[in-house]
Structures are given as C-alpha cells and as structure tokens.
C-alpha positions as CSV (number, residue, x, y, z in Angstrom):
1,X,-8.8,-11.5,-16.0
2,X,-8.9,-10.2,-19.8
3,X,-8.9,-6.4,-19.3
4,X,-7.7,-5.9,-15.8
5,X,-4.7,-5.0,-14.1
6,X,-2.6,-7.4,-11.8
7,X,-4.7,-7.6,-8.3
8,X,-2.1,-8.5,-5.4
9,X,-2.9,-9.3,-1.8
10,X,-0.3,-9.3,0.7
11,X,0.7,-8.0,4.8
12,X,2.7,-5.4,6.5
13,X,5.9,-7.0,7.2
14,X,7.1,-10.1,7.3
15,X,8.5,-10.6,10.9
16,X,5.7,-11.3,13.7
17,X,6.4,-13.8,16.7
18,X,2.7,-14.8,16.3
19,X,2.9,-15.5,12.6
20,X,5.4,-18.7,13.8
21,X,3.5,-22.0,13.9
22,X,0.7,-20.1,12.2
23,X,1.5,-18.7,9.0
24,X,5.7,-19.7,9.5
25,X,5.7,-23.8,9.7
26,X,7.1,-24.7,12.8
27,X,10.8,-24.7,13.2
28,X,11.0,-22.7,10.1
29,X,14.7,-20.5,10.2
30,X,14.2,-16.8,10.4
31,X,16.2,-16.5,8.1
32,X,13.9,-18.1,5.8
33,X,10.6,-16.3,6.7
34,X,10.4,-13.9,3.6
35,X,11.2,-16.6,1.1
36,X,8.5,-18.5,2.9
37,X,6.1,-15.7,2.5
38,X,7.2,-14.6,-0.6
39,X,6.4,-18.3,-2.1
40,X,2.9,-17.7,-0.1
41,X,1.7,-14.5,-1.0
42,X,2.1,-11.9,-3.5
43,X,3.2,-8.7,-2.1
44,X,4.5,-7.1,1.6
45,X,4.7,-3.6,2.7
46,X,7.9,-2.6,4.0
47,X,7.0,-0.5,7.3
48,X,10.7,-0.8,8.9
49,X,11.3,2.5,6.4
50,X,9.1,4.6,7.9
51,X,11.2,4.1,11.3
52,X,14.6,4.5,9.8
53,X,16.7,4.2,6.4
54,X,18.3,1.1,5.6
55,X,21.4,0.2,3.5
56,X,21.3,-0.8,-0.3
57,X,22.8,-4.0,0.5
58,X,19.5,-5.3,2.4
59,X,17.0,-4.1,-0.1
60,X,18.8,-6.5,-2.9
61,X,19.0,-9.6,-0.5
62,X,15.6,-9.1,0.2
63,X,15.2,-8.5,-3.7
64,X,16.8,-11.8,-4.0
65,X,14.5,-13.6,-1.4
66,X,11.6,-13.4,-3.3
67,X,10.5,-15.1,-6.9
68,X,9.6,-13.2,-10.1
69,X,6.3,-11.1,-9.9
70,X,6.4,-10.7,-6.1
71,X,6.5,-7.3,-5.7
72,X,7.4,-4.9,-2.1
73,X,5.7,-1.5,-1.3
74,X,8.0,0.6,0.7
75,X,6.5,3.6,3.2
76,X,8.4,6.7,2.8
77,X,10.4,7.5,6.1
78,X,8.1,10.0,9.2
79,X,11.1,12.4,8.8
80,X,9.4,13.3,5.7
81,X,6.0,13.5,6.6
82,X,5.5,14.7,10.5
83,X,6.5,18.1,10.0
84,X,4.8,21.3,9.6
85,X,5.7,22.6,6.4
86,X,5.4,19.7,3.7
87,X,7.2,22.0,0.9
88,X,10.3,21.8,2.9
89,X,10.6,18.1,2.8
90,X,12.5,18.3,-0.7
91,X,15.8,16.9,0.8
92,X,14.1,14.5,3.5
93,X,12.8,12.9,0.0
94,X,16.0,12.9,-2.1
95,X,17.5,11.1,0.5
96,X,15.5,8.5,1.7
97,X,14.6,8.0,-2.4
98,X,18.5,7.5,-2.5
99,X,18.6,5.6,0.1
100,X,18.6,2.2,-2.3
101,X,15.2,1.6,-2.3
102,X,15.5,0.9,-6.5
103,X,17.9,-2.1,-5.1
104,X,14.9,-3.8,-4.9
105,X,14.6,-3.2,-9.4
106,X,11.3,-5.4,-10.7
107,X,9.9,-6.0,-7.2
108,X,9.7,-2.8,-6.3
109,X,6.2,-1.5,-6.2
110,X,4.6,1.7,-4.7
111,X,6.0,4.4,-2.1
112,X,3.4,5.2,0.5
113,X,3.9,8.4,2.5
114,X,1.9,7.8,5.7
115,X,0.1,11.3,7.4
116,X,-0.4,11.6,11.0
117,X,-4.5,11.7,11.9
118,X,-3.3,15.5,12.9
119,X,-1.8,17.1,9.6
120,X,-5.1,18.8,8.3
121,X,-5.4,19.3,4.6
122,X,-3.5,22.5,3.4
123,X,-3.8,22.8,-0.3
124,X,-1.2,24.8,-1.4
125,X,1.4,23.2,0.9
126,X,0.4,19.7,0.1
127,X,0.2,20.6,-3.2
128,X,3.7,21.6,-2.9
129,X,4.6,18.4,-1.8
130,X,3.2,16.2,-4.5
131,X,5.2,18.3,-7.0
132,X,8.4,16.7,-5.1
133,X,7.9,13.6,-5.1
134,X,10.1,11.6,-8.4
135,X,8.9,10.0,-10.9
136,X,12.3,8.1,-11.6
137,X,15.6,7.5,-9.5
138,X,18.8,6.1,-11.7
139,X,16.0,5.3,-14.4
140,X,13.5,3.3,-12.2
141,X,10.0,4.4,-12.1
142,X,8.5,5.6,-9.1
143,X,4.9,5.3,-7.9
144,X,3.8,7.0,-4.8
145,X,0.6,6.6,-3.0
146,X,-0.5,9.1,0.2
147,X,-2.2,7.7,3.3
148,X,-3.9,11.3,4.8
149,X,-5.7,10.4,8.2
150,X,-7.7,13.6,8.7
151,X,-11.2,14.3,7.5
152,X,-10.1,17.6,6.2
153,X,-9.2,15.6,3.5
154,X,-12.6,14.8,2.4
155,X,-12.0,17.1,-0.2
156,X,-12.3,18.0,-3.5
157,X,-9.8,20.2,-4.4
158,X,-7.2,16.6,-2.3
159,X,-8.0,14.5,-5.2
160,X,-7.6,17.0,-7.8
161,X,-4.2,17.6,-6.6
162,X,-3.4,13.9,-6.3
163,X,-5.5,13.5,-9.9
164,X,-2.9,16.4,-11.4
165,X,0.1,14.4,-10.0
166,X,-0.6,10.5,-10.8
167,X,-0.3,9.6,-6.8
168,X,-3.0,7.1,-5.6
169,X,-4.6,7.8,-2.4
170,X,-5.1,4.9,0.1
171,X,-8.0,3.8,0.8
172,X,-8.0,2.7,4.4
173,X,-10.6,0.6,5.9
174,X,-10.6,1.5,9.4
175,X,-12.3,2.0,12.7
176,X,-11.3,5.6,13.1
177,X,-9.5,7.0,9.8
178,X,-11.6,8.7,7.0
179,X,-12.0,6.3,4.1
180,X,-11.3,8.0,0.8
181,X,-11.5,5.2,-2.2
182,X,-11.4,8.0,-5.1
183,X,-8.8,6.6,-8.0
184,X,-6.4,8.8,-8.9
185,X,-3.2,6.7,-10.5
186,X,-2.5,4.0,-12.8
187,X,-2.9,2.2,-9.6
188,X,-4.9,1.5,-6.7
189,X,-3.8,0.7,-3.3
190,X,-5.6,-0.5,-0.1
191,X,-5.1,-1.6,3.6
192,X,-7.8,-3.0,5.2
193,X,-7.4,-2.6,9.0
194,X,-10.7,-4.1,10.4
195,X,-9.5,-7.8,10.4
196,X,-10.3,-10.2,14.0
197,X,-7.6,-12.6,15.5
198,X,-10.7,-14.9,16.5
199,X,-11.4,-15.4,12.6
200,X,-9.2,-17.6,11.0
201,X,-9.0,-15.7,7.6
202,X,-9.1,-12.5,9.7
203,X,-12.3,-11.0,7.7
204,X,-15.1,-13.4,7.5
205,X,-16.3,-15.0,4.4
206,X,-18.8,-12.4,3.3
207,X,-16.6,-9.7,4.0
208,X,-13.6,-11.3,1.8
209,X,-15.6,-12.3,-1.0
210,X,-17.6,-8.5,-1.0
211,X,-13.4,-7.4,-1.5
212,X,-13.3,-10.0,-4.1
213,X,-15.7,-8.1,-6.0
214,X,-14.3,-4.6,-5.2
215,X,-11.0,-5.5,-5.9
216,X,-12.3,-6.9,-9.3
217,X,-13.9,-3.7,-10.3
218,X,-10.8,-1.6,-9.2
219,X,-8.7,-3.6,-11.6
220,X,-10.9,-3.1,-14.5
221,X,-10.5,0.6,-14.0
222,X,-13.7,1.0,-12.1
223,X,-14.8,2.2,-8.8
224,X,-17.0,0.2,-6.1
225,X,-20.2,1.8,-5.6
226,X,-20.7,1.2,-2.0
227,X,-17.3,3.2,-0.9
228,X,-17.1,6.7,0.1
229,X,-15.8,9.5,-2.2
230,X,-14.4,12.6,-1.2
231,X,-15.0,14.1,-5.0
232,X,-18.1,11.8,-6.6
233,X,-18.3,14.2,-9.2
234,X,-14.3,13.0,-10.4
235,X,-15.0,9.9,-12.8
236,X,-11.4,8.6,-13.8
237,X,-10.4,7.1,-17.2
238,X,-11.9,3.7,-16.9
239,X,-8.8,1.1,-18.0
240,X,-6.9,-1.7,-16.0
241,X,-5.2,-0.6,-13.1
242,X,-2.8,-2.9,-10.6
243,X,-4.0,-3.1,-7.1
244,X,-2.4,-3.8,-4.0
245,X,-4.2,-5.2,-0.9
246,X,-2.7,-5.4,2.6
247,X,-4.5,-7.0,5.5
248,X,-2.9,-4.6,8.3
249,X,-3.1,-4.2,11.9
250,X,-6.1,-5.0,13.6
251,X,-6.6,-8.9,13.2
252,X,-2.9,-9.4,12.5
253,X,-2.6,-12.1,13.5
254,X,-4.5,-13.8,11.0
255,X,-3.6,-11.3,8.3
256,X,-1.1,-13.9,6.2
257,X,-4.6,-16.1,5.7
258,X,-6.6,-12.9,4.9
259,X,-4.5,-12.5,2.0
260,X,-4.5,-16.1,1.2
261,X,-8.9,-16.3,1.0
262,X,-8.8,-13.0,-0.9
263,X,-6.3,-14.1,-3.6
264,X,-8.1,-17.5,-3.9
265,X,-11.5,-15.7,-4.9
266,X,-9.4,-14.0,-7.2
267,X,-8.1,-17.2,-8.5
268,X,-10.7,-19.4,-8.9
C-alpha cells in the first residue's frame, strides 16, 4: 500500500503439539517447523525469552531458518520486569540485551517487556525504566514495545512517558486486560487474545476483516476510531508506521490460520 508501513501478521511461538497435522503437514520433522512457518507467515514472537536466556548460537540458526523480510519479536526476560522497583532493572536489561538477541541482525524486530496485571502505574519509576531501555546494541537498532496489564495505566501522563521515549504500547485485545491502542512509536504492535479453537481462522470473518481495516489505518499512521484511548487528547504524527499482529493465546489453536485470513485481506 503506497504510504503505509509494512503490516505483518504472525503467532507466539512456533512449537505447539496441536499445530501438527493442522498448521504443521503431517509428518513434517520438528526440526523443520520454523522454516515451515516462516515460509507461511510473516512474523513470530519469541516467548521462550521471557522464561530464560538463550545462547547466541540459537538466535542465528533460527536467523537462518527463516527467508528475507521475516521478521521475530523477542519478549524481554520476567527477571526484568516482576520486581518492585523498575529503576533497578538497569543490569537485568544489559544482560539479557547482550544475551545475542542482535544474532538474529535483519529479522530482528521489536523487544516487548511484558507487566504482570499487578504492577500498578508508578510514574516516576516507570519512567525511570523507559530511560533504560537501548536504542542500539553493537550497532543494531532496538525497538521496544511495553505490554502494562493494569488499569492504572489508563493514563495520561503512561503515554506521555512512552510518547517522550519512542516505545510502543501493546495494544492487547483481551477478555480481562485493559486495552490501550494509543500510538506512540515508529511502530505499532498488537496481540489479539480473543480467538476460538471452534473457528477455523480462530476470529470469524467479520471480526478479521474489521482488523483488516484497523490494521490498514495503523499503517498509514492513523488510529482506529472504535479503540479505546488512555490519552484521546494525544494525536501522533500521522506517517507510515510497521505493524505487527500476533493471534495469541485464547483460540490457539487456530492462531497460524488467524494470521493467514488477516494477511490475505491485506493482500488482496
């Protein structure tokens, strides 16, 4: 689309017993699976790094798994973001942002620090925290994105903090987390946790093609008006931004065809 930014839809993972002999051709190798999905869709959040660090070694042989454009979002390890004080997590960042995560060089896409539903909005420490995070590591650029789960964060004085740093907030479709869809990066970045297993693209057809259009207007540097805002009065510099789109969690099942239907309304 003349005027947008790159729109990519993608899952959480790429290893799920149920996603054999329905997204994963039967008999398929394990060994095979990301290539499979990285032929199939167009981008994949890494969640093992939220559980632990892993070596620079795996990060380029899963770099070299995938083809050109594909791109992986990584989530920034718990150590860093389930504790009290958030302006003490300066060297819980550094390492797990030296881990080798820039292994992964072109396909390497946003950070995403996940918050617990119970870390409450605290201004001046999670201002603090923003001002850690990097904007480079051994001359990569670094994009970072923050999933808060409280409604404290409905707030203001949140996105003008995340406005003043560059860092996207996620907006997160689900059954019991705030949604905040402010923009407030180059970037936007969504995971849309309302799918169903009983539907066979996970979201009905309304639903995706509704995302479709969302999705559309996020990429040409707008916002949707039917999401929620935490700061309506913040209007962002309208120009393209890339989007990323994970079908997560609930309806997981069916999440590799979620992203599938979205990116053929994309496409066509």
């Amino acid at each position: 689309m003349n005027g947008s930014g790159t729109i990519r839809t993608g899952i959480g993972g790429w290893i799920f017993e149920p996603w054999r002999g329905t997204f994963y051709p039967e008999g398929l190798s394990k060994t095979r699976e990301l290539e499979y999905a990285g032929q199939h869709l167009q981008t994949i959040e890494i969640n093992s790094t939220y559980y632990g660090t892993q070596k620079p070694a795996t990060f380029a042989k899963w770099a070299s798994q995938v083809p050109n454009g594909f791109i992986f979002s990584v989530k920034g390890n718990r150590f860093v973001t389930n504790r009290r004080v958030l302006a003490e997590a300066a060297d819980s960042i550094q390492y797990f942002v030296k881990s080798g995560i820039v292994e992964l060089g072109d396909r390497l896409g946003p950070v995403v620090w996940q918050f617990a539903p119970t870390k409450k909005f605290d201004a001046d420490d999670f201002g603090a925290f923003l001002d850690l995070l990097p904007k480079k590591e051994a001359g990569i650029g670094l994009r970072h994105a923050v999933e808060v789960r409280n409604p404290s964060f409905i707030d203001p004085n949140f996105i003008a903090l995340a406005n003043k740093n560059g860092v996207a907030v996620v907006y997160a479709e689900h059954f019991e987390y705030p949604e905040i869809a402010d923009v407030t990066a180059d970037f936007v970045y969504a995971r849309l946790q309302k799918g169903d297993d009983a539907i066979e693209t996970a979201y009905p057809a309304e639903a995706l093609d509704k995302w479709a259009e969302r999705t559309k207007v996020w990429a040409q540097g707008g916002i949707p008006e039917d999401l929620p805002l935490a700061d309506p009065g913040q209007h962002p510099e309208k120009r393209p931004r890339d989007v990323f789109v994970y079908f997560i969690h609930e309806g997981k099942v069916r999440a590799p065809q979620a992203a599938q239907a979205l990116k053929e309304r994309l496409t066509t």
